[in-house]
C-alpha positions as a Markdown table, in Angstrom:
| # | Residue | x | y | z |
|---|---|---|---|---|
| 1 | Unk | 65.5 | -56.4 | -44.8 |
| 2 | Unk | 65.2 | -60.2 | -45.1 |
| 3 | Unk | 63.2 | -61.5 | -48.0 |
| 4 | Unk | 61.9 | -65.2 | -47.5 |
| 5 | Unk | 60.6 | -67.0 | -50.2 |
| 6 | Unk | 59.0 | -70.7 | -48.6 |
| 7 | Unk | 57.7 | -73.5 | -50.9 |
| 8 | Unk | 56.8 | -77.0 | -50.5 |
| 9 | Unk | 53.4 | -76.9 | -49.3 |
| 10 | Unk | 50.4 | -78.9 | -50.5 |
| 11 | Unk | 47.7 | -81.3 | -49.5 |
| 12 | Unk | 48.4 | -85.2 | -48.0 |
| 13 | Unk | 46.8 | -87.6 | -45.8 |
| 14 | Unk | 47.4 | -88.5 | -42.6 |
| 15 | Unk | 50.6 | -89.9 | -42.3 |
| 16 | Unk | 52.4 | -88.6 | -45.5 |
| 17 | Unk | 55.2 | -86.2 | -45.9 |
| 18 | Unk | 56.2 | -83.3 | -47.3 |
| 19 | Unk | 59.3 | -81.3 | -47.9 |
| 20 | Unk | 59.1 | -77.2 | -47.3 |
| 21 | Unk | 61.6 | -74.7 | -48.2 |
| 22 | Unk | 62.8 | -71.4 | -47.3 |
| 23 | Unk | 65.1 | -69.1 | -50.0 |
| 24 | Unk | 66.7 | -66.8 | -47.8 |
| 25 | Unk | 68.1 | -63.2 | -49.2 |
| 26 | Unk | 69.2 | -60.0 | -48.1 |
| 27 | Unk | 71.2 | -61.1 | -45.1 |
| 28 | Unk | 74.3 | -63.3 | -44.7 |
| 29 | Unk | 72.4 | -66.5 | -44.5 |
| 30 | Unk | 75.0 | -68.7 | -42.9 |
| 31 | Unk | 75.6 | -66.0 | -39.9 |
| 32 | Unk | 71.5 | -66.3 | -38.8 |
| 33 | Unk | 70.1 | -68.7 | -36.9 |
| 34 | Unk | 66.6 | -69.8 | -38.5 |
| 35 | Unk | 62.9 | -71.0 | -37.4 |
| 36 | Unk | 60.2 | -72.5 | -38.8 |
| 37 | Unk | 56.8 | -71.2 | -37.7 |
| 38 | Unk | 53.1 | -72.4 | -38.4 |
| 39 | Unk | 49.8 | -70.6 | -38.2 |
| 40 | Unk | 46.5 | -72.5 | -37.7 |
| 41 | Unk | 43.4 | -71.3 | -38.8 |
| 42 | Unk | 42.2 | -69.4 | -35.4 |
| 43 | Unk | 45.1 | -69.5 | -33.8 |
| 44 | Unk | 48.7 | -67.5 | -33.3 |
| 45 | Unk | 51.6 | -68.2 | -35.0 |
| 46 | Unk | 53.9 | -70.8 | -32.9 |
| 47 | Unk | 57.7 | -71.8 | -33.2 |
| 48 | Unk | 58.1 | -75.0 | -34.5 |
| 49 | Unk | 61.9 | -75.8 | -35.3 |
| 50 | Unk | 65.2 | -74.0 | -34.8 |
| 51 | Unk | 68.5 | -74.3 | -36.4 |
| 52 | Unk | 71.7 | -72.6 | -35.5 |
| 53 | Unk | 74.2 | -71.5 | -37.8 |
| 54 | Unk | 76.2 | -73.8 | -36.1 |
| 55 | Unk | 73.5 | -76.6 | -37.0 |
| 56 | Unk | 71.9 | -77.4 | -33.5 |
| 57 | Unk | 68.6 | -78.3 | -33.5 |
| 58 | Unk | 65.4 | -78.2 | -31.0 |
| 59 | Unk | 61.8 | -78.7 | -31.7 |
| 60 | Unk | 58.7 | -78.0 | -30.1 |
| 61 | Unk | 57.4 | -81.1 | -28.3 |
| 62 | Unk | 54.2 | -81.4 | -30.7 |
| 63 | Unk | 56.7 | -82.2 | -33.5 |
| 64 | Unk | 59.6 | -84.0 | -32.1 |
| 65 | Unk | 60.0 | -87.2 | -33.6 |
| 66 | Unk | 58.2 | -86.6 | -36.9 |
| 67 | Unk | 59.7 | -83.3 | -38.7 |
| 68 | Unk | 63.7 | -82.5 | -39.4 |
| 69 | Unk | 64.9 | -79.1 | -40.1 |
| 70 | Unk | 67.8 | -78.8 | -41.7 |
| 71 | Unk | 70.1 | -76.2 | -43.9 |
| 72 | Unk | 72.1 | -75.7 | -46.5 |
| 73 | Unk | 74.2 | -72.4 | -46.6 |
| 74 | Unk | 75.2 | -72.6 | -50.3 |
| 75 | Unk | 71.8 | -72.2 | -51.6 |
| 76 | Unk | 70.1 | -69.6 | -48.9 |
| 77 | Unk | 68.2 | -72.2 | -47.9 |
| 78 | Unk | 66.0 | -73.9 | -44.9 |
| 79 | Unk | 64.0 | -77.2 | -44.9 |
| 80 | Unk | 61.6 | -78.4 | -43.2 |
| 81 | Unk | 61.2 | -82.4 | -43.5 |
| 82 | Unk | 57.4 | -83.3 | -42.5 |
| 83 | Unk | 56.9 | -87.0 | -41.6 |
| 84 | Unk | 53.9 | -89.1 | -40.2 |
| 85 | Unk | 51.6 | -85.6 | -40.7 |
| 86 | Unk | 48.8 | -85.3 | -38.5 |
| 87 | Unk | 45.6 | -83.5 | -39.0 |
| 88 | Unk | 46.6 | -81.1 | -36.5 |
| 89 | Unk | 50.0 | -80.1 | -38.4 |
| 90 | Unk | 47.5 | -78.5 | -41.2 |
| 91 | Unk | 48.0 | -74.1 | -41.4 |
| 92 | Unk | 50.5 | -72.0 | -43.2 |
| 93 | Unk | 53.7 | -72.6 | -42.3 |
| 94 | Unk | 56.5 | -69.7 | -42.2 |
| 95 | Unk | 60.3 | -69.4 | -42.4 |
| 96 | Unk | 62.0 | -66.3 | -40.2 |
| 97 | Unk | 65.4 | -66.0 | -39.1 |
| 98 | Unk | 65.5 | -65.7 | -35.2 |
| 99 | Unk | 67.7 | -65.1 | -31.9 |
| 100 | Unk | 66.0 | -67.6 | -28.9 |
| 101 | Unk | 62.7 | -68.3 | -31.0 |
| 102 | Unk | 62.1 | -64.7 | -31.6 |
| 103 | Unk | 61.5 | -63.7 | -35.2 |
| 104 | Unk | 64.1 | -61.1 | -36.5 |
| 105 | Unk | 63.4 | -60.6 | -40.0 |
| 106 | Unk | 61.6 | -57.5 | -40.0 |
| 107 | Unk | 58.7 | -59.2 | -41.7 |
| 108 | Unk | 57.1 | -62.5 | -43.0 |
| 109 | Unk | 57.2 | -64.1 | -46.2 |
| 110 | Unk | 53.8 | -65.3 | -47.7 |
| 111 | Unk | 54.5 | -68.5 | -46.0 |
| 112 | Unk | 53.0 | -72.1 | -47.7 |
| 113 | Unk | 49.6 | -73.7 | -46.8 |
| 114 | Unk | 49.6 | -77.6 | -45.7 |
| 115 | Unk | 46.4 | -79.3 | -46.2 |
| 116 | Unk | 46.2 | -82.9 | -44.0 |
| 117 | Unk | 43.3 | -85.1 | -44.2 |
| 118 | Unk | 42.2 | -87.9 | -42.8 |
């Protein structure tokens, strides 16, 4: 059973930044591809940002341009680099490991609330 820890979150204007992060444990972190995911008030979770073990990465279209994820395998860890927010990028976002955008982690961490405001 994964256990994922995220962090990071808080509450900016429009166009600030934030940094998440994701402590990963109970797996072999550098042999899992990972994901960020976000939850809207209302609405179902969506894939937001995948990185490979390998370190490729792809992002949904509503974020391209504006977020980075990134890794680093000696500290269990996955970020998430938020630029230029928008309003709409407020909800919780989550970390998961994942194989093709489908969560694999047996369950979800309690994920970290992003607050944007115009």
């Amino acid at each position: 059973q994964v256990h994922l820890v995220e962090s990071g979150g808080g509450s900016v204007q429009t166009g600030g930044s934030l940094r998440l992060s994701c402590v990963v444990s109970g797996s072999i972190f550098s042999l899992k591809h990972m994901g960020w995911y976000r939850q809207a008030p209302g609405k179902e979770r969506e894939l937001i940002a995948t990185i490979t073990t390998g370190g490729t990465t792809a992002y949904a279209e509503s974020v391209k341009g504006r977020f980075t994820i990134s890794r680093d395998n000696a500290k269990n860890t996955v970020y998430l680099q938020m630029n230029s927010l928008k309003v709409e990028d407020a909800a919780i976002y989550y970390c998961n490991t994942q194989i093709g955008g489908r969560p694999t982690g047996g369950s979800w961490g309690q994920g970290t609330q992003v607050t944007v405001s115009s």
